[in-house]
C-alpha positions in Angstrom: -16.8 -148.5 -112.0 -16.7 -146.5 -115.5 -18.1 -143.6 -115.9 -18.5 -141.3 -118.5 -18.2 -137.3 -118.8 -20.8 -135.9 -120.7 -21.6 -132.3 -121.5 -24.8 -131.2 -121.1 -24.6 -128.3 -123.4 -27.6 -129.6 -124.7 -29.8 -129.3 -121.8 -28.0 -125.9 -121.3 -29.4 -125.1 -125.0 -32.4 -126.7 -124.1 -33.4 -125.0 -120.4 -31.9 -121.4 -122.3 -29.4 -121.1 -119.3 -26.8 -118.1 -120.1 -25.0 -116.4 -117.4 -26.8 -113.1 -116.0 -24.4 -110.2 -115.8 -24.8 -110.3 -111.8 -23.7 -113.6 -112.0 -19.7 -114.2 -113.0 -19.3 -116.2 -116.3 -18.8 -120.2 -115.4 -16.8 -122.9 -117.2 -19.5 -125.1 -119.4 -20.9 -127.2 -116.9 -20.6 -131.5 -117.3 -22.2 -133.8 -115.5 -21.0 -137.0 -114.4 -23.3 -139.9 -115.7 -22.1 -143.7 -114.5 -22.5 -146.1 -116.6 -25.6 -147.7 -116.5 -27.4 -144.9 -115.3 -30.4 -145.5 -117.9 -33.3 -142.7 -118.4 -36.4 -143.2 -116.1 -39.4 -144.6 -117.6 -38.3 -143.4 -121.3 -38.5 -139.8 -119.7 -35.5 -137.0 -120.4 -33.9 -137.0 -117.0 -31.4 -140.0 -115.3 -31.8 -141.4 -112.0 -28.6 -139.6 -110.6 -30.0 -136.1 -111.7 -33.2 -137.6 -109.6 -30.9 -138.5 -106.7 -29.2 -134.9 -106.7 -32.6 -133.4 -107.3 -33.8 -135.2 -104.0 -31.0 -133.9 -101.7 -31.7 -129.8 -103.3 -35.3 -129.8 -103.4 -35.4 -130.9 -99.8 -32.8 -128.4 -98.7 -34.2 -125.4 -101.1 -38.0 -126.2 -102.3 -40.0 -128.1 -99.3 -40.1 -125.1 -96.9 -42.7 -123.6 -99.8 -43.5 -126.5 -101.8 -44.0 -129.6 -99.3 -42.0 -132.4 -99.4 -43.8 -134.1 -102.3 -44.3 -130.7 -104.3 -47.6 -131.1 -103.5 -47.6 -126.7 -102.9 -50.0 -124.7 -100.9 -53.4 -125.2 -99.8 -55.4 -122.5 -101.8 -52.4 -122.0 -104.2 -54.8 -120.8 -107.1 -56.1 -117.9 -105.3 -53.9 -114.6 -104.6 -53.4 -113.6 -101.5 -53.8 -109.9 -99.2 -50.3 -108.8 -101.3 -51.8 -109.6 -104.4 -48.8 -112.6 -105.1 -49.5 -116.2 -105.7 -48.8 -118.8 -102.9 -46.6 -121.6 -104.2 -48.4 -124.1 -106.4 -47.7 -127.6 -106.7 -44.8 -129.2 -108.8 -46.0 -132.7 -108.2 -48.2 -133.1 -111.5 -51.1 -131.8 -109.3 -51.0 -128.1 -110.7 -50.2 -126.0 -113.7 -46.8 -126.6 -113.6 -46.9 -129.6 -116.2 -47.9 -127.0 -118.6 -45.1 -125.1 -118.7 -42.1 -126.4 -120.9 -38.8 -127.3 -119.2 -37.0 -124.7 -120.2 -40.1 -122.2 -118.2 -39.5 -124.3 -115.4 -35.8 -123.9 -114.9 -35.8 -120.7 -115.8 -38.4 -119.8 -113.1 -36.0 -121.6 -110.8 -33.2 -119.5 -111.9 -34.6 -116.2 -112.2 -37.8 -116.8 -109.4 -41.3 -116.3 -109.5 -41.6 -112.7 -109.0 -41.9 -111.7 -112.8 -45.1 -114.3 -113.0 -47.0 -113.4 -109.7 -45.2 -115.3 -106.9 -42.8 -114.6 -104.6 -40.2 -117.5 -105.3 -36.5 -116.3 -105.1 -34.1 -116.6 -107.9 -31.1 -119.6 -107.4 -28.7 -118.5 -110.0 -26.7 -116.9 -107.4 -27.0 -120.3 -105.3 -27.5 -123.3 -107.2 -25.7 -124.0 -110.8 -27.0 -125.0 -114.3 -26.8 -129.1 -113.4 -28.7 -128.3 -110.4 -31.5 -126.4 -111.5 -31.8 -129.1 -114.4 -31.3 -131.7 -111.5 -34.6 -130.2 -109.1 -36.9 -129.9 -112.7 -36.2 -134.0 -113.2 -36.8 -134.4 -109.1 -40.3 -133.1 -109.1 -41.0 -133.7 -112.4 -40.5 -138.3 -111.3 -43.3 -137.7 -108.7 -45.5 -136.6 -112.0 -47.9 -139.8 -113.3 -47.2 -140.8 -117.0 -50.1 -139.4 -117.8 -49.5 -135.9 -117.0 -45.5 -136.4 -118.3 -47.2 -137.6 -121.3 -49.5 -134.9 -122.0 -46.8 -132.1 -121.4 -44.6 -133.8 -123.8 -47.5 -133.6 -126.5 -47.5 -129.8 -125.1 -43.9 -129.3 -126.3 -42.3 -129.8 -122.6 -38.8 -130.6 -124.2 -38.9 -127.1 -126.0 
């Protein structure tokens, strides 16, 4: 099987990824792309960054998130702390309105800044990653709604 080594300093441009000065500085990260491994539907993201997506999201994001990113019941309204319960990632929600490089950043950095109490994975999970849980959720969205946050600038 061939496969081809591509960097994805583009994505890394793209999501605004730079190492946090907590966080010791990393080689560019590369992904490994086989051959074949065409874009979904005409969207940005591969099936093998789905397929890694799949295995992290279930180990990191279902506990708050559901298994389908489908969030919490009642996620629009604040609870007793004041914070946000997690919202839906599944096309369902708000999050289709956020650009891509909004939603990795929120999984690199967490929620707290914007109301929530998601924890930051830059100390856990790497750039690929974090790019790879963004394309996972972002396949259970309709074309519609991937459509739609397209014309809202999504790729910016």
């Amino acid at each position: 099987m061939v496969k081809k080594i591509l960097p994805i300093a583009g994505f890394l441009f793209l999501v605004g990824c730079s190492p946090s000065e907590s966080q010791p500085e990393q080689a560019q990260a590369e992904t490994i792309i086989e051959q074949g491994d065409p874009l979904i539907n005409g969207r940005w993201y591969r099936q093998s960054q789905v397929n890694l997506g799949d295995g992290l999201f279930k180990e990191n994001c279902t506990t708050c998130h559901g298994d389908n990113g489908q969030g919490t019941f009642g996620w629009k309204n604040r609870l007793a702390d004041g914070s946000f319960p997690p919202p839906p990632l599944n096309g369902s929600g708000h999050a289709w309105h956020h650009p891509l490089s909004l939603l990795v950043r929120t999984i690199s950095e967490g929620g707290i800044s914007r109301g929530g109490k998601m924890p930051a994975f830059n100390n856990k999970l790497n750039s690929d990653e974090q790019v790879a849980i963004a394309a996972y959720f972002q396949n259970f969205w309709k074309d519609e709604i991937y459509q739609a946050w397209i014309q809202r600038g999504g790729l910016n």
